[in-house]
Each structure stands twice: as structure tokens, then as C-alpha cells.
C-alpha positions as CSV (number, residue, x, y, z in Angstrom):
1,X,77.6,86.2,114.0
2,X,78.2,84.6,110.7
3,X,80.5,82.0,111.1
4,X,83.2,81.9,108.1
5,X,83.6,78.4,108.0
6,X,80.2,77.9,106.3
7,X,80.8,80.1,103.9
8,X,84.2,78.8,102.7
9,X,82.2,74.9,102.7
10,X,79.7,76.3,100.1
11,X,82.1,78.3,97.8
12,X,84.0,74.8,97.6
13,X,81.6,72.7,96.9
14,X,82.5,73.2,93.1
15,X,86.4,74.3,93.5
16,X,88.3,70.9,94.5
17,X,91.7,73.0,93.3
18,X,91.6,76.8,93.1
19,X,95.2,78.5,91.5
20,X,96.2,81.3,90.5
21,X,95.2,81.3,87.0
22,X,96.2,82.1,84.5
23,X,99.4,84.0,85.5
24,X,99.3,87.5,85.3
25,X,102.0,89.8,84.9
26,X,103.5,91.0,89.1
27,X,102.7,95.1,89.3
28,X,104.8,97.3,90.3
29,X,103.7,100.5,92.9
30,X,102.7,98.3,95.7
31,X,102.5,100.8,98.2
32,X,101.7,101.1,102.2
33,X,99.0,103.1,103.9
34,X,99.7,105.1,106.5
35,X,98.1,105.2,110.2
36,X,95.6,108.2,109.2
37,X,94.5,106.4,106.0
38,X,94.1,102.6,107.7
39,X,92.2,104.4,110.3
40,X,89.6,105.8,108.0
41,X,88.2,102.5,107.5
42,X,87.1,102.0,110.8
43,X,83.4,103.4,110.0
44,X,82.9,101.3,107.1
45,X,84.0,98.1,109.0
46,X,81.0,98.8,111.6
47,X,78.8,99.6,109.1
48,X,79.3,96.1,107.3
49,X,79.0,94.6,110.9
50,X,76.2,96.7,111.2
51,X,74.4,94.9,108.4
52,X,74.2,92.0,109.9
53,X,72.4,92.8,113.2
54,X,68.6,92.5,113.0
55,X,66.7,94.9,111.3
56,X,64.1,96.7,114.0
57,X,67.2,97.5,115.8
58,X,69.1,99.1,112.6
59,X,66.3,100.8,112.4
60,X,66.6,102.1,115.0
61,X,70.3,102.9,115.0
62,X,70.6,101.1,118.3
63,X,72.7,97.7,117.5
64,X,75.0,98.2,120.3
65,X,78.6,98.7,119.3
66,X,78.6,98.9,115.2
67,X,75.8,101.2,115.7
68,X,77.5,102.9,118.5
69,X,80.9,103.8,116.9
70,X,79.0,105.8,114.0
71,X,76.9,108.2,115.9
72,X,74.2,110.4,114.5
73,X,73.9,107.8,111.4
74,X,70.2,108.7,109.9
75,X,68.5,105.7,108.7
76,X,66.6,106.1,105.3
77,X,65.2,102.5,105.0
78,X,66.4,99.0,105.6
79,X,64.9,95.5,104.7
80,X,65.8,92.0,103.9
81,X,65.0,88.7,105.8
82,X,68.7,87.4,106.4
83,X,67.5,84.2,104.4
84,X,65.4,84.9,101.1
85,X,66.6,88.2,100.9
86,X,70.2,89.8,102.6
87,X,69.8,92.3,105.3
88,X,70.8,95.8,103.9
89,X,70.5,99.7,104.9
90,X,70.4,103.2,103.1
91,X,71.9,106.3,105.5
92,X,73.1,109.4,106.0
93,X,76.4,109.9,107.8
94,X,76.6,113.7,108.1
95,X,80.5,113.2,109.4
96,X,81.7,111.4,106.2
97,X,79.1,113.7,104.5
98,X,77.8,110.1,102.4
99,X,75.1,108.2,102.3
100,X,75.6,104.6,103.3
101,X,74.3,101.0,102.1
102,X,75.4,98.4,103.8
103,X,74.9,94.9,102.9
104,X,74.7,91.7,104.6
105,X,76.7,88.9,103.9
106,X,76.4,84.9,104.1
107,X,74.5,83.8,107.4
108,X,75.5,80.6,108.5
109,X,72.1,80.1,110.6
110,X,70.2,80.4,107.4
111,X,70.6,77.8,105.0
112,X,69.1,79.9,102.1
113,X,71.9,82.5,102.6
114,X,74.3,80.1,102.2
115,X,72.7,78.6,98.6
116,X,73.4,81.8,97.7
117,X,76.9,81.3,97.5
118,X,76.4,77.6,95.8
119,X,75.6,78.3,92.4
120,X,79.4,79.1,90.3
121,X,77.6,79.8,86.5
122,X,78.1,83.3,85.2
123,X,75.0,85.0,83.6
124,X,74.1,87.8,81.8
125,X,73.3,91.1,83.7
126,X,69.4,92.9,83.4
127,X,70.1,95.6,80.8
128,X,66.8,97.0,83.5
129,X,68.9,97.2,86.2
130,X,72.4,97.3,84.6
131,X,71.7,100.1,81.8
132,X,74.3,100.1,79.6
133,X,75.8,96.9,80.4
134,X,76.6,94.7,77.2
135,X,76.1,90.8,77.2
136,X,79.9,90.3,77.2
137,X,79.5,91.4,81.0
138,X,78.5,87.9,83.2
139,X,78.7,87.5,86.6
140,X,78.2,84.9,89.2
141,X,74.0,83.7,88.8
142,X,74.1,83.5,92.3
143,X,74.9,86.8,93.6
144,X,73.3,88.3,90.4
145,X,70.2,87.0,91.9
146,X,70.5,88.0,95.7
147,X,71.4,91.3,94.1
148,X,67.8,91.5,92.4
149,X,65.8,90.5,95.3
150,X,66.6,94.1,96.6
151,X,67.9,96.0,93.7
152,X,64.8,98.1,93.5
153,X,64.2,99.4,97.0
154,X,68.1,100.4,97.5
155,X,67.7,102.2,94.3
156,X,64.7,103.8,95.7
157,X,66.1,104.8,99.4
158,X,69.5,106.2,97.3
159,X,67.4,108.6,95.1
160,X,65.6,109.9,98.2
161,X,68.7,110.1,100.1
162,X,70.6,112.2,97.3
163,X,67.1,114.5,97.1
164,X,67.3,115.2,100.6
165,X,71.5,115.5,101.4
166,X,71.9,117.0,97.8
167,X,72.9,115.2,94.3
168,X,76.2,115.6,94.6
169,X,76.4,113.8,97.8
170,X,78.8,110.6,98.6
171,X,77.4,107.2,98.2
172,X,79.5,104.5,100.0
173,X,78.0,100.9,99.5
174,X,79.9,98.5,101.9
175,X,79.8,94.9,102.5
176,X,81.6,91.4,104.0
177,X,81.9,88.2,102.1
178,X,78.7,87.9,100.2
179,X,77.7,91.2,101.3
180,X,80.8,92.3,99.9
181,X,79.7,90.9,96.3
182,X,76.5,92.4,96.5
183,X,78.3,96.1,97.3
184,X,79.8,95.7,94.1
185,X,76.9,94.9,92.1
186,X,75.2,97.6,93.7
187,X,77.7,100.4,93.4
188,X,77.5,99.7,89.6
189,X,74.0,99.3,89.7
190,X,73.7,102.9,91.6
191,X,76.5,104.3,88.7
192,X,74.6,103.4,85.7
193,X,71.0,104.1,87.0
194,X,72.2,107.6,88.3
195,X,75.2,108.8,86.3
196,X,76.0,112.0,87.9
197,X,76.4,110.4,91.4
198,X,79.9,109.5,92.9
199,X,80.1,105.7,93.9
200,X,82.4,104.3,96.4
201,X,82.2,100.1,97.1
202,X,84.4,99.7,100.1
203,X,84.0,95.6,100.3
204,X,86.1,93.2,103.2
205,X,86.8,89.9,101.9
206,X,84.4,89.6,98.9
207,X,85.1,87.0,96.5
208,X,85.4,87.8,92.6
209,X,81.8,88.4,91.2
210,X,82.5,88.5,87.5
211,X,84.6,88.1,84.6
212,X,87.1,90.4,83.4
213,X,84.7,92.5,80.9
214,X,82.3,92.9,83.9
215,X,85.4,94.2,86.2
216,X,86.1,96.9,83.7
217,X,82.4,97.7,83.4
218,X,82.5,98.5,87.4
219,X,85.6,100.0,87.4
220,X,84.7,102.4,85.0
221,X,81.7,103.3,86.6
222,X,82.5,103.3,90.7
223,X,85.6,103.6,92.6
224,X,86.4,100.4,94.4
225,X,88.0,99.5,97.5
226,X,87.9,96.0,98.5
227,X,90.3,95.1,101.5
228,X,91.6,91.4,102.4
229,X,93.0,90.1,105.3
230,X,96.2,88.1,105.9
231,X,95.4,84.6,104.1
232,X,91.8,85.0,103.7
233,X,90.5,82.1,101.5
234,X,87.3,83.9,100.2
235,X,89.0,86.6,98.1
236,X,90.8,83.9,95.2
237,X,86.9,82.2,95.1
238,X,85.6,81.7,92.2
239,X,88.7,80.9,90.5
240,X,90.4,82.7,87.5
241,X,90.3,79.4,85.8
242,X,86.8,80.0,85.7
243,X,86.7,83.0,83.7
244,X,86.3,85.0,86.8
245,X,88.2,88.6,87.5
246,X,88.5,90.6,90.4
247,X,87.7,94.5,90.4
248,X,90.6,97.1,90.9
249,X,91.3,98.8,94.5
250,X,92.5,95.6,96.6
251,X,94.4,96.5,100.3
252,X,95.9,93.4,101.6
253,X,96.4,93.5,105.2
254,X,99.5,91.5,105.0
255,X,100.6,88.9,107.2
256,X,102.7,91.0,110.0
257,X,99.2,93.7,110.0
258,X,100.7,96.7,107.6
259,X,98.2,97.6,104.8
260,X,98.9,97.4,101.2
261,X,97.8,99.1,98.3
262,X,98.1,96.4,95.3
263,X,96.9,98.5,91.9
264,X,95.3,96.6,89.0
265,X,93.0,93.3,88.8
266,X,94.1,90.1,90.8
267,X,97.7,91.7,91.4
268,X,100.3,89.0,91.8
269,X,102.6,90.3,93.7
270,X,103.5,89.1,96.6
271,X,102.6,91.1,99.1
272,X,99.1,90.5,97.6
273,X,96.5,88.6,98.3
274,X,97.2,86.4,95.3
275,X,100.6,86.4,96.2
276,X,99.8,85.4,100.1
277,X,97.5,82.8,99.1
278,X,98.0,81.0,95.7
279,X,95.7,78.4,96.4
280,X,93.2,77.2,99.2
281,X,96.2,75.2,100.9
282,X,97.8,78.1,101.1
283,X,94.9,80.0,103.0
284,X,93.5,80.4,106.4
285,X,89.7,80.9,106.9
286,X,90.3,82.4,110.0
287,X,91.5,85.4,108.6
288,X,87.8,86.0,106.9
289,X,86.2,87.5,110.1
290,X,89.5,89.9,110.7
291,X,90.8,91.6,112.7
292,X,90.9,94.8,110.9
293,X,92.5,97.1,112.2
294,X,91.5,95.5,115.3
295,X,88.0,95.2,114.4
296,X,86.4,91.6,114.2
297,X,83.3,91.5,111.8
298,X,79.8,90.8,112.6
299,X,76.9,92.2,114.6
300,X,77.9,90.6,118.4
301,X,82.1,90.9,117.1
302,X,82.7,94.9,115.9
303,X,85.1,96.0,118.8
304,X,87.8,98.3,119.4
């Protein structure tokens, strides 16, 4: 299991001070999920657990419990190294009727992973595997980069999932911490090379990937979810004050465990995330591995 404390280490390494910055405007229409809908995230937070388990046994669909709680999950193709390259996975769920990528995140036994998360300069996107994406659009060079390393074959095992399930067919792209950043690139990656399919990036704890005209490139492309817990340290990385903006579609899981719907980019209020934790003092890294919902994140931790 990944532990979080190495991930929070490397995203510090150039943040001494992170605030919330500059101020934006507090939105109103903060609103509460109920049971039913906090309950349909269970299946994406084992499938983000999932990613992280080794890949002959993801293969296989037999990864104990993350595996177990989404029976009858068909595996189209999986890959990655966990060091060089992230673990990830292309499925079919035929009970959410979606094809699934999953992504791993930052693993603390490999220190490659975690370089990943070291370098804070934002670049330019690959108009090759960003079509349509204008140079105004940067986001962080090092995700941008674990993203390329297997950008092609998740394109590739997408395609042949939508030709077999049918083109109109859900694509969910899921992911924790870093794994959570590379969901978003992907989903918007998947959006602009296949514009007729319907994205959906449901992230835990990712931190921000780009700047703001990047955000509203991937908003206007996939619908995003990305879901927070409690004081969680990794969502207000990179800073704002680095030109860095969050994608729409946050849930805070808020201190005393109700869920939160918090509308817009980086939404101050305060029963947001930015709100909960308006700098790293402020923040417990604890709170990166869950619970939600009662599910702890990782391959050995995804119970219930």
C-alpha cells in the first residue's frame, strides 16, 4: 500500500507555504449527498484500490477484495511497471454498463513513482495527444509526462472497448493521488481523441494538474468528479499561487463524514476543501488514504 506520507514529502519539496491564493469569490449551492448517491461511489473507490495491486493478478480480476467487491469486471488490457510507468487498467463493468480505467497513483516503494510528483513547472500539452488543445493550456511537466508513457495503449484498449460494448458506452477513468491526476489527463485525452464518447473522471484526492485555461479545457470536454477527504493535504497542492487551478465537480467529505457537493473551481467555502484546509498547517495527511465511505485506499486496505 502506498503510504501517503511520501507522497505529501515530494509535493513539498518546492511548496515551503501553500495558501489559498488568490481569493476567490465563496459559492453559493453547497449542497449534501444523500445515502444512495454516497453509496454509488463505492465501485469506483475499489477500482482506484484496484490499480494498485500487481498486474498478473488484475489481470486476472483476482486481487482479493477491490477485485472482489466488483464482480464480473472484464479486463481489456492492463500494463505499467509501478515505477517507470503507473499501473493502469481498461474494463468492462456490465452492472454500471461503463468501461473502466483505472490508474495508479504514487508508490512509496518506488522511488521513480515518487519523482513523478517532484517536478512543479507547467508545460505545454501534445496537440498529438491533446487535439484541440491551444498552448494557453499547461499543466504540471510531471504528470504530463507519466501521462504519455501510457497515453497510447489506454487509448487503444478504450477504442476496442467502445467497439465491442457499443460507442455510446460509459467511460469512467478513476484514480488516487497521482493516479487521480493522471484520470484527469486521461479523461480529456479520451474526450478530444473520441468526441462522441461520454467521459466521466471520478478522482479521490488528486492534486490540481493545471492552470485555469487547462481546467476549462477538461471541463468542457469530461464530466468530473473529484472527491476529498476531511483535511487532506494533497488536494490544495500545487498551489494557486502558482498559476495552478483545480477542475470543477469537488465532494468534500467534511470533517463529521457527510458529503458535500461544492460547484465551481477551488470553491472557498467553508465546508470545502479550501475552506477546511487553507494551508498545509491546517491539514492532516492522514486523511489522504480515507476512509471513504468506510473504504481505506490501496490494494491490501479496500474494505467494507
Amino acid at each position: 500500500m502506498v503510504r501517503a506520507s511520501t507522497l505529501v514529502v515530494s509535493l513539498l519539496a518546492s511548496v515551503a507555504s501553500v495558501t489559498a491564493f488568490p481569493l476567490l469569490e465563496k459559492r453559493q449551492s453547497i449542497t449534501t449527498l444523500t445515502t444512495a448517491q454516497v453509496n454509488s461511489y463505492n465501485p469506483f473507490a475499489y477500482y482506484v484500490s484496484a490499480a494498485y495491486c500487481e498486474p498478473a493478478k488484475v489481470k486476472t480480476w483476482t486481487c482479493g477484495t477491490n477485485c472482489d467487491k466488483n464482480p464480473g469486471f472484464k479486463v481489456i488490457a492492463n500494463g505499467g511497471d509501478g515505477g517507470q510507468t503507473q499501473y493502469w487498467f481498461v474494463g468492462y463493468d456490465p452492472t454500471l454498463k461503463s468501461i473502466i480505467v483505472g490508474h495508479q497513483g504514487t508508490d512509496g516503494d518506488k522511488i521513480l513513482s515518487v519523482l513523478n510528483n517532484a517536478a512543479f513547472g507547467l508545460k505545454t500539452l501534445k496537440t498529438s495527444i491533446f487535439p484541440g488543445i491551444g498552448t494557453s493550456a499547461k499543466a504540471h511537466s510531471g504528470f504530463v509526462d507519466a501521462h504519455e508513457r501510457s497515453a497510447a495503449p489506454i487509448l487503444a484498449a478504450v477504442r476496442q472497448g467502445l467497439s465491442t460494448y457499443g460507442s455510446n458506452t460509459q467511460v469512467t477513468v478513476t484514480g488516487w493521488s497521482l493516479g487521480g491526476a493522471l484520470a484527469i489527463l486521461t479523461s480529456t485525452q479520451i474526450a478530444t481523441n473520441i468526441p462522441t464518447a461520454r467521459v466521466k473522471t471520478v478522482s479521490y484526492g488528486s492534486p490540481r494538474v493545471g492552470n485555469e485555461a487547462f481546467a476549462n479545457f477538461a471541463n468542457a470536454r469530461a464530466e468530473m468528479v473529484r472527491i476529498n477527504n476531511k483535511k487532506d493535504i494533497v488536494p490544495i497542492l500545487p498551489g494557486r499561487f502558482l498559476s495552478y487551478a483545480h477542475t470543477e465537480g469537488e465532494i468534500h467529505v467534511t470533517t463529521s463524514g457527510s458529503w458535500v457537493s461544492c460547484p465551481g473551481q477551488d470553491n472557498t467555502a467553508s465546508q470545502c476543501t479550501i475552506g477546511t484546509v487553507p494551508n498545509i498547517l491546517a491539514g492532516d495527511v492522514n486523511d489522504h488514504d480515507g476512509p471513504y465511505n468506510g473504504i481505506t485506499l490501496g490494494c491490501d486496505a479496500g474494505k467494507k
